[in-house]
N, C-alpha and C positions, 0 to 999 in steps of 0.2 A: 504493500500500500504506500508507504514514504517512499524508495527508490523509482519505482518502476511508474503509478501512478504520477509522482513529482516530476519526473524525467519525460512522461508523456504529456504533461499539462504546460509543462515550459516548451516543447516545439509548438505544439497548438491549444488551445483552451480545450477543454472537453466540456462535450453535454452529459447533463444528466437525464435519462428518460424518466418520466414519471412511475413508470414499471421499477425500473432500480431502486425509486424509493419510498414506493411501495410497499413488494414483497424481498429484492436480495437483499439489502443495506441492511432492514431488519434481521433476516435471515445469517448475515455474516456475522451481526452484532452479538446474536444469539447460539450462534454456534463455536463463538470467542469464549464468550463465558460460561460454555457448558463442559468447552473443553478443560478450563482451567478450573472447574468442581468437582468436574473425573481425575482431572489429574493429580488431586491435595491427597490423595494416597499413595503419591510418588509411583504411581503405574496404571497406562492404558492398559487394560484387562479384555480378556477374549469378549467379557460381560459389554463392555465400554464398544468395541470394534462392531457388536450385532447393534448395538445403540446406533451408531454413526451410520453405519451401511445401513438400517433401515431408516433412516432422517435423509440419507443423502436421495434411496430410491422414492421415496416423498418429494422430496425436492424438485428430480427429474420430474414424474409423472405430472407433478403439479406447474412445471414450466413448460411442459408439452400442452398440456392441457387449455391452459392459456394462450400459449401461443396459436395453437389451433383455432380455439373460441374469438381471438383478432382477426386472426385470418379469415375468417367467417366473414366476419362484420366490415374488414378491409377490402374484400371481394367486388371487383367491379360489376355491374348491373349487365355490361353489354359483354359479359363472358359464358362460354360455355364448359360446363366441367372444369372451371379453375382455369381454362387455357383461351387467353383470349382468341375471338374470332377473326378469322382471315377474312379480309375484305375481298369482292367479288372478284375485281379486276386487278389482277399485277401484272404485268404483262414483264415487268422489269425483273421481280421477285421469280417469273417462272423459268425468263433465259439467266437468268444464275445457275437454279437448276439443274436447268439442260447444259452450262457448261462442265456442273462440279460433277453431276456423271456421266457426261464425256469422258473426262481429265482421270477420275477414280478407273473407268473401264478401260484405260491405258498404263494404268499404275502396274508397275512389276509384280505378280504372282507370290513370289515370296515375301516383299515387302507388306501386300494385305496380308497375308497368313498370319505372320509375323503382329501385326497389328490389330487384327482379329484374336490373335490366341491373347496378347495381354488385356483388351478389354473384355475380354471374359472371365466370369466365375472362378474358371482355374488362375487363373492371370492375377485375381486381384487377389485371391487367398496367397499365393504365393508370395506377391509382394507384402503383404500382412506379415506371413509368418516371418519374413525375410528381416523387415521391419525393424518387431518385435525382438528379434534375432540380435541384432546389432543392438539395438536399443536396452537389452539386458546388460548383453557384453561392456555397454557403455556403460553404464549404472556401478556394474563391477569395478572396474578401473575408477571409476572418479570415487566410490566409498573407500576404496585400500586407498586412492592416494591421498584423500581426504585423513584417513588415519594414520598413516605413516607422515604426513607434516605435522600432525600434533602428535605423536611421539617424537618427532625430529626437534619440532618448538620447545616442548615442553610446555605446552598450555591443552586443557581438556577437549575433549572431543564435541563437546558443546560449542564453545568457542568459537573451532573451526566450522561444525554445524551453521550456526547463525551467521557466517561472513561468508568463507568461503563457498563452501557446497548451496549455504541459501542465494551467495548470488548467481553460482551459474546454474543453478535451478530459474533463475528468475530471468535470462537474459532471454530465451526464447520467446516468452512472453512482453520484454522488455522490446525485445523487434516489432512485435505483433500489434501491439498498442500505438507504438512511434509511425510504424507501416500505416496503420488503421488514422492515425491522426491527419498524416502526411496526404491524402488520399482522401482527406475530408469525409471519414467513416466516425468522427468522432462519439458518437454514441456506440460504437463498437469498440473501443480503443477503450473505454469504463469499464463495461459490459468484461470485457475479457478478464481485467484485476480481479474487479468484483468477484465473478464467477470461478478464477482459479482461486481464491481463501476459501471459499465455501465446500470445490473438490479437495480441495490440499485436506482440509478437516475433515473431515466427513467419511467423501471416500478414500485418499491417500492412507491417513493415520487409523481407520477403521480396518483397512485389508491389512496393514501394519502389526495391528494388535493381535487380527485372527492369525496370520501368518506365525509370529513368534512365538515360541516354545510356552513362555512365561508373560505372555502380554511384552509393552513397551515399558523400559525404568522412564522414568520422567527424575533429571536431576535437580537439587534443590535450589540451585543456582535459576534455571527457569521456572520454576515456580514464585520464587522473588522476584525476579527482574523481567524477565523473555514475555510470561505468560501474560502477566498483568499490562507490559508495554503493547503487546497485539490488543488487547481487550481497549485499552484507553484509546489507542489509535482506529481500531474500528469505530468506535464510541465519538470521537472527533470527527468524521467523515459525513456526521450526518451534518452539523449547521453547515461545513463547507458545501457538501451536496445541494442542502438545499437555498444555500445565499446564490441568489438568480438560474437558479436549473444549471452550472455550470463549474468548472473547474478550474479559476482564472490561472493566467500565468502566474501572479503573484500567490499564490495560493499553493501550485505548484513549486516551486520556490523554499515555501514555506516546509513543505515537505521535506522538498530533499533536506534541506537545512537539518528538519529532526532525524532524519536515518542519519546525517554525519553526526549528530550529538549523542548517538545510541550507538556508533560503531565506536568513537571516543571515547564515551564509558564504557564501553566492553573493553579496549584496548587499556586504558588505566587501569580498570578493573583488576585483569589478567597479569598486567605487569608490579602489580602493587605499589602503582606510581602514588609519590606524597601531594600531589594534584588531586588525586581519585576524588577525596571527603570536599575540597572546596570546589570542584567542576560541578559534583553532586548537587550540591548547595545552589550553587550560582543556576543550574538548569530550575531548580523546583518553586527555588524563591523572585528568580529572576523571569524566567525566559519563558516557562507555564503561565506567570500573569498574565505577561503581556501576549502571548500568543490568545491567551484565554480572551482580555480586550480586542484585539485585533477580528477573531470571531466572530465576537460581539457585535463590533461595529458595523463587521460587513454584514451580518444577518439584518442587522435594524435597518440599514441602507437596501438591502434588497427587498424587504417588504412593500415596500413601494413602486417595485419595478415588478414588470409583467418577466416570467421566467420566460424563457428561450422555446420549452416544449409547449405552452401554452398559448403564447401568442404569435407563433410563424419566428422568422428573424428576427437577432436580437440589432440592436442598431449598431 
């Protein structure tokens, strides 16, 4: 939410769809703090993992469901079966046509075969399994190398957890948002943050729990500090959410700003810098207020302005 979010709100503003905040925003806020009341027995438990995976197939069903029930209602009049209607005369639309199967009934024999066999059934499982294949193999290497720099450092594997391995879990997504902003998808470029906290928790750390021997440990270092900063940080997302249906640059900004002050207390943390107690201080007493005004202000300023999703463009 701070890195990836902030870094997609600084190339372009994002919108907020009214849907987002709604039912996800709620949903992520709520599956922040269910996480961290499972977790104050210092272990996701196989009990906890059937918890998550049926909240998460809820989730699904209920986002299909909806999205289905718009599509209804979005549905144009002068369509038939979903697929709108061809108009009588294309006389342009038919020599297209007649050329592309021309051109296709001149294509080399093995070249369709070849492009026949992958879009088909066997085609796409293959490249699935293939996928899935690599994509394990990768998972492997990045958790041992993940492990073996904190044995190398000598700092805990949580640590590395939360910076390391969590950013290059996140940069995928971190393309996908900036892609989606760049490209004026900005309601897609939310949508994707949002929706990946909600699988991360749900279904990631649910298959996680049933997988493992003994559930997950949850150490008590994130139960202090990790779990409650995700809880507070969803918990903040709503006034900026909903100050003008949007995501300002500034606002964005703002964000990264806090992921750098939460990777700086990890990092002093870790190193038992004589900084740690007064950086501590200076964020809680200093930098919470005024972010808390800043908030403020922008929310009581937007009450006045018509948001982005409800009245067409914003100026």
């Amino acid at each position: 939410m701070l890195f990836v979010l902030g870094l997609s709100a600084l190339v372009a503003p994002l919108i907020v769809s009214p849907q987002l905040l709604r039912r996800d925003v709620p949903i992520m806020v709520a599956a922040s703090t269910l996480t961290y009341f499972l977790a104050r027995d210092r272990v996701i438990s196989h009990l906890d993992g059937v918890i998550f995976l049926a909240l998460i197939v809820g989730y699904v069903i209920l986002s299909v469901s909806q999205a289905r029930r718009e599509g209804r209602d979005l549905r144009p009049s002068g369509t038939l079966g979903g697929a709108a209607a061809l108009p009588v005369s294309q006389p342009q639309a038919v020599t297209k046509i007649e050329e592309d199967s021309a051109t296709s009934a001149t294509a080399p024999v093995a070249s369709r075969t070849r492009g026949a066999l992958l879009a088909s059934p066997i085609g796409y499982a293959v490249l699935v399994v293939l996928g899935v294949a690599i994509l394990m193999l990768g998972a492997k290497l990045f958790v041992d190398g993940a492990v073996e720099l904190a044995l190398a450092w000598g700092v805990s594997e949580l640590v590395i957890a939360v910076t390391l391995v969590a950013a290059g879990t996140s940069l995928p997504e971190a393309a996908t948002s900036i892609m989606a902003g760049l490209r004026g998808r900005r309601d897609i470029a939310i949508g994707n943050v949002v929706g990946s906290n909600i699988f991360n928790l749900l279904a990631i750390l649910g298959l996680g729990a049933l997988v493992a021997k003994k559930g997950i440990d949850v150490a008590p270092e994130a139960l202090r500090t990790d779990l409650p900063v995700m809880i507070g940080v969803a918990v903040a997302c709503l006034p900026i959410f909903f100050s003008r249906g949007t995501v300002s640059r500034a606002e964005g900004a703002l964000l990264l700003i806090y992921y750098l002050i939460y990777t700086a207390n990890l990092a002093l943390a870790v190193t038992h810098s004589p900084w740690f107690v007064p950086f501590r201080n200076t964020v809680f007493f200093g930098v919470f207020p005024l972010t808390a005004v800043f908030l403020v202000i922008g929310y009581l300023r937007s009450r006045g302005r018509q948001p982005s999703w409800q009245g067409g463009e914003t100026a």
